[in-house]
Each structure stands twice: as structure tokens, then as C-alpha cells.
C-alpha positions as CSV (number, residue, x, y, z in Angstrom):
1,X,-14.9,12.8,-174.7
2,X,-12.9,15.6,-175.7
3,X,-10.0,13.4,-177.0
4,X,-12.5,11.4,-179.1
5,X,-14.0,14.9,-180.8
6,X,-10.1,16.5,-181.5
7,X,-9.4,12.8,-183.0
8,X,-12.3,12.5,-184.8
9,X,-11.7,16.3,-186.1
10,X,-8.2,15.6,-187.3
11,X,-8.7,12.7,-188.9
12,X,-11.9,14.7,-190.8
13,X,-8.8,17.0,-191.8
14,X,-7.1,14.0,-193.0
15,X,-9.5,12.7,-195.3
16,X,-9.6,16.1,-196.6
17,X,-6.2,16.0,-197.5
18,X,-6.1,12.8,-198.8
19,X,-9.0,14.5,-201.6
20,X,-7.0,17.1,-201.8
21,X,-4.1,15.1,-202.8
22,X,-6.4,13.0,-205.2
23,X,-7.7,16.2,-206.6
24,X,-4.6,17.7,-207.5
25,X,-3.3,15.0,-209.7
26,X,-4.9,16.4,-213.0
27,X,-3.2,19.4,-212.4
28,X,0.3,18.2,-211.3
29,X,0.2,15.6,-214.2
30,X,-0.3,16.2,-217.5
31,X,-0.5,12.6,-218.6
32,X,-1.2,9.5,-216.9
33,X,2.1,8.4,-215.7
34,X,3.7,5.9,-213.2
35,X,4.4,9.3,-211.2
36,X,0.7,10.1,-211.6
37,X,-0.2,7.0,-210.4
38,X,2.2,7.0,-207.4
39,X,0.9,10.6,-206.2
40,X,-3.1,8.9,-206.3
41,X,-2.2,6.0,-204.8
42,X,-0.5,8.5,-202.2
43,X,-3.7,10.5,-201.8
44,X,-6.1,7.0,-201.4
45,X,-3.9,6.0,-198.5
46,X,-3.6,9.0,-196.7
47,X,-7.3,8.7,-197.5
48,X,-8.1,5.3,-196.4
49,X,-5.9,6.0,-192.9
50,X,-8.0,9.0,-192.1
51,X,-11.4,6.7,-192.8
52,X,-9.4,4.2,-190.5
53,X,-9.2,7.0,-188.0
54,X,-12.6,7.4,-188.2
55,X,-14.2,4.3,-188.0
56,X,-11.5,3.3,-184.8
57,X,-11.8,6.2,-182.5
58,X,-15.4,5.3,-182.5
59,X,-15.2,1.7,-181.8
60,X,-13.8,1.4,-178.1
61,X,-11.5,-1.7,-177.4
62,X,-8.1,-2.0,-176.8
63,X,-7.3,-4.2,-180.3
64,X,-8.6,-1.0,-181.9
65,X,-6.3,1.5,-180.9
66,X,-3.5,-0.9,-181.2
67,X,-4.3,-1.1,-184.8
68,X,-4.9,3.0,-184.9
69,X,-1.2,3.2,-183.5
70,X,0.4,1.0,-185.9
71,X,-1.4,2.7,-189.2
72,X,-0.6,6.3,-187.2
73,X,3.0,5.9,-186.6
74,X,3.3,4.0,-190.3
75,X,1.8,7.2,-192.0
76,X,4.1,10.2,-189.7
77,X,6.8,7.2,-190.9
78,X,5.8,8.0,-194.9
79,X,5.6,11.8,-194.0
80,X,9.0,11.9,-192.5
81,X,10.6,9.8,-195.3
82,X,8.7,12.3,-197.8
83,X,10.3,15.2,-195.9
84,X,13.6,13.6,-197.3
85,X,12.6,13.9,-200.5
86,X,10.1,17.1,-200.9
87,X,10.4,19.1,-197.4
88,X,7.3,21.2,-198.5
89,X,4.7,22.8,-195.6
90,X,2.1,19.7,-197.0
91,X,4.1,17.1,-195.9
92,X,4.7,18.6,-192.3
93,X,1.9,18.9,-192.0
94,X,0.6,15.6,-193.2
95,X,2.9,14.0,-190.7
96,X,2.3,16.4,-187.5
97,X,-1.6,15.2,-188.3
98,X,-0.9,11.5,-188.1
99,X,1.9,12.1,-185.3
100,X,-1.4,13.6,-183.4
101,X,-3.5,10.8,-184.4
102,X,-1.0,8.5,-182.5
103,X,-0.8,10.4,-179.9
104,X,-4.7,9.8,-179.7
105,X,-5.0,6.7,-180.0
106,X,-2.5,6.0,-177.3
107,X,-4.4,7.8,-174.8
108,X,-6.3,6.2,-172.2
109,X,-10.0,5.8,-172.8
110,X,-12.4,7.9,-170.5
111,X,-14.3,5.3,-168.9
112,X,-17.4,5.8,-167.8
113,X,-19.8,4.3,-164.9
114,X,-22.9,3.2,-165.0
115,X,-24.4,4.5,-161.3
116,X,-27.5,2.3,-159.7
């Protein structure tokens, strides 16, 4: 249960970022640009793969965290390519969290017995 409340946690901390990184666009951009648009399309899908996070740590099933690891290891994936381009604290830290989210979801389950 532990390992579901830490997931759960950082993937709350995702979703934060992802606002964060919506949020921001007014003041990075002064004008609606292709740039602009790239940066909130950025923020919506580090967005969307924290709600992912969310709704798939709850959900047991072996399918689920199959699909958590693939949309985990594709984000750190973006992070580290971004670290190519702008090696700023954000992005590490953007890719440790989703490099922790994999590492979640490719934990065993705690399974639990039903005693009679």
C-alpha cells in the first residue's frame, strides 16, 4: 500500500507541474506563437500522463501497469531529450519524477488475502 500512496503522490506532483508548465506560458510568451503553442502542448502532456498515473495506480491489473510503463519510460524519454536541449533543474526533475513513476509501476502488486 505504501507503493500505491508514493505513486499516487508523485504523480499529484506531476499534474502540478504540468499546471505549472501551462501557467507559465503567458509569461514566457508574449504573443501566441508556434513556440507558445509547443510549450502548452508540453505542459497538457506532462499533464495528461500524471492524470494517467492517477487513474492506473488505482486500477489493479497487469494491462494497467504495462500501459503506466510505456507512457512512464516515454515521458523520462522526452525529459532526457529536453536535457539536450535546455539542461535546466525543471527538466531533471520532470524526468527523475516519471523515471520514479516507472519504477512504480513495475513493482509487484501487494496482494492481498481474503482469510475465512
Amino acid at each position: 500500500m505504501r507503493l500505491q500512496t508514493c505513486a499516487v503522490s508523485l504523480a499529484i506532483v506531476g499534474g502540478l507541474l504540468g499546471l505549472v508548465h501551462i501557467a507559465l506560458t503567458p509569461l514566457a510568451y508574449a504573443d501566441w506563437t508556434i513556440e507558445a503553442l509547443w510549450f502548452v502542448g508540453s505542459g497538457l502532456t506532462i499533464l495528461l500522463a500524471a492524470a494517467a498515473n492517477l487513474l492506473g495506480f488505482r486500477s489493479p491489473g497487469v494491462g494497467n501497469r504495462g500501459i503506466l510503463t510505456a507512457i512512464n519510460l516515454a515521458m523520462t524519454g522526452f525529459f532526457a531529450a529536453a536535457w539536450l536541449v535546455l539542461p535546466g533543474p525543471q527538466v531533471f526533475v520532470g524526468g527523475a519524477l516519471f523515471l520514479c513513476l516507472a519504477c512504480c509501476s513495475l513493482a509487484p502488486q501487494a496482494r492481498t488475502t481474503v482469510q475465512r
